[in-house]
C-alpha positions as CSV (number, residue, x, y, z in Angstrom):
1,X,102.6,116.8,95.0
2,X,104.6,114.1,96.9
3,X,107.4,116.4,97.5
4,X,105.1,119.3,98.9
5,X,103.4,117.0,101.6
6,X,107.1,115.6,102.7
7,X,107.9,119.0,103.0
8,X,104.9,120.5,104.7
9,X,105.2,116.9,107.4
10,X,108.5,117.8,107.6
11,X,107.8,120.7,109.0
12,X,105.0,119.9,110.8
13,X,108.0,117.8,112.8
14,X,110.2,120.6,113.0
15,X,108.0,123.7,114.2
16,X,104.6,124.2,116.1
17,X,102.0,124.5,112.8
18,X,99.0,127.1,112.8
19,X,95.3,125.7,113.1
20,X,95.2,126.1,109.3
21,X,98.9,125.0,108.6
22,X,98.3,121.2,111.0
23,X,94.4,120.7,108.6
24,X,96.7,121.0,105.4
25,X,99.2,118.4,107.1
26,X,96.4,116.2,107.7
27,X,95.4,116.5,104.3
28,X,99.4,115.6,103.2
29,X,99.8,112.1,105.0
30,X,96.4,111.0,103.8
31,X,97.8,111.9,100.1
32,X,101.0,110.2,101.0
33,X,98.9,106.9,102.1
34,X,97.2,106.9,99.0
35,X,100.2,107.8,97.1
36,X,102.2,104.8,98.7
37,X,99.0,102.3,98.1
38,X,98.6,102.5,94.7
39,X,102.4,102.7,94.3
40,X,102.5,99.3,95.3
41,X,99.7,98.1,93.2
42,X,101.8,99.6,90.8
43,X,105.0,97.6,91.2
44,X,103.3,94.4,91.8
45,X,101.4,94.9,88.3
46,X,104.8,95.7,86.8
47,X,106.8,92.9,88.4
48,X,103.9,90.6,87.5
49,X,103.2,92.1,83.8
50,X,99.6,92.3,85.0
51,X,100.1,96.5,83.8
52,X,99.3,95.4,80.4
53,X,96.0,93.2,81.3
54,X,94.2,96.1,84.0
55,X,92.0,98.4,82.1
56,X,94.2,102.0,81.5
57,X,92.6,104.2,83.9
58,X,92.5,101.5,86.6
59,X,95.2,102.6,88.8
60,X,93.3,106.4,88.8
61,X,90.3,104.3,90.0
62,X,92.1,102.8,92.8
63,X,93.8,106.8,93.8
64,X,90.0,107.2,93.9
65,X,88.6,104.7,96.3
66,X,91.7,105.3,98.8
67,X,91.1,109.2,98.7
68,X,87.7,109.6,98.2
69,X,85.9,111.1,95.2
70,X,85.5,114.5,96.7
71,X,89.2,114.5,95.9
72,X,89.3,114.2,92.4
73,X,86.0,115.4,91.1
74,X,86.9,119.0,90.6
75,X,90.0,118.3,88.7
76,X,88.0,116.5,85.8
77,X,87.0,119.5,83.8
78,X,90.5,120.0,83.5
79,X,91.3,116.0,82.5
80,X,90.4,117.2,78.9
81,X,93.0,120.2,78.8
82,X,95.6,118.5,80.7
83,X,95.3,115.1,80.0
C-alpha cells in the first residue's frame, strides 16, 4: 500500500492528474502520514521494549484514530479470513 501511494504522489509530481486521479492522491499522503505516525510509535516501542507491554492490537488502534474509522471499518469482515 505504501509503495502504491509513493507511486501515485510520484506521479502526481511528474504529470497534471485528472479530477479523480488528484482525490486518490489526496487519499495517498493522508495514508502515508498515518503510515509514518504509527511507524514511529513503532520503533520507539521496539527501541524501548515497551512492544511487549502495549496490548496486541494497539498499534491497529492508533492506524485508527490517525485515519479515521471510516477507513478501516469495511475491511473487518474480512479480519476473520485474512487475519
Amino acid at each position: 500500500m505504501a509503495d502504491f501511494c509513493g507511486g501515485i504522489l510520484e506521479a502526481r509530481r511528474n504529470i497534471s492528474l485528472s479530477t479523480r486521479q488528484a482525490i486518490i492522491a489526496k487519499q495517498c499522503e493522508i495514508l502515508l502520514d498515518a503510515f509514518s505516525k504509527v511507524g514511529i510509535i513503532a520503533l520507539v516501542d521496539e527501541e524501548t521494549g515497551y512492544q511487549y507491554e502495549r496490548e496486541r492490537n494497539e498499534l491497529q488502534k492508533q492506524l485508527q484514530k490517525v485515519l479515521g474509522l471510516y477507513v478501516l471499518e469495511k475491511p473487518k469482515k474480512w479480519q476473520k479470513i485474512f487475519p
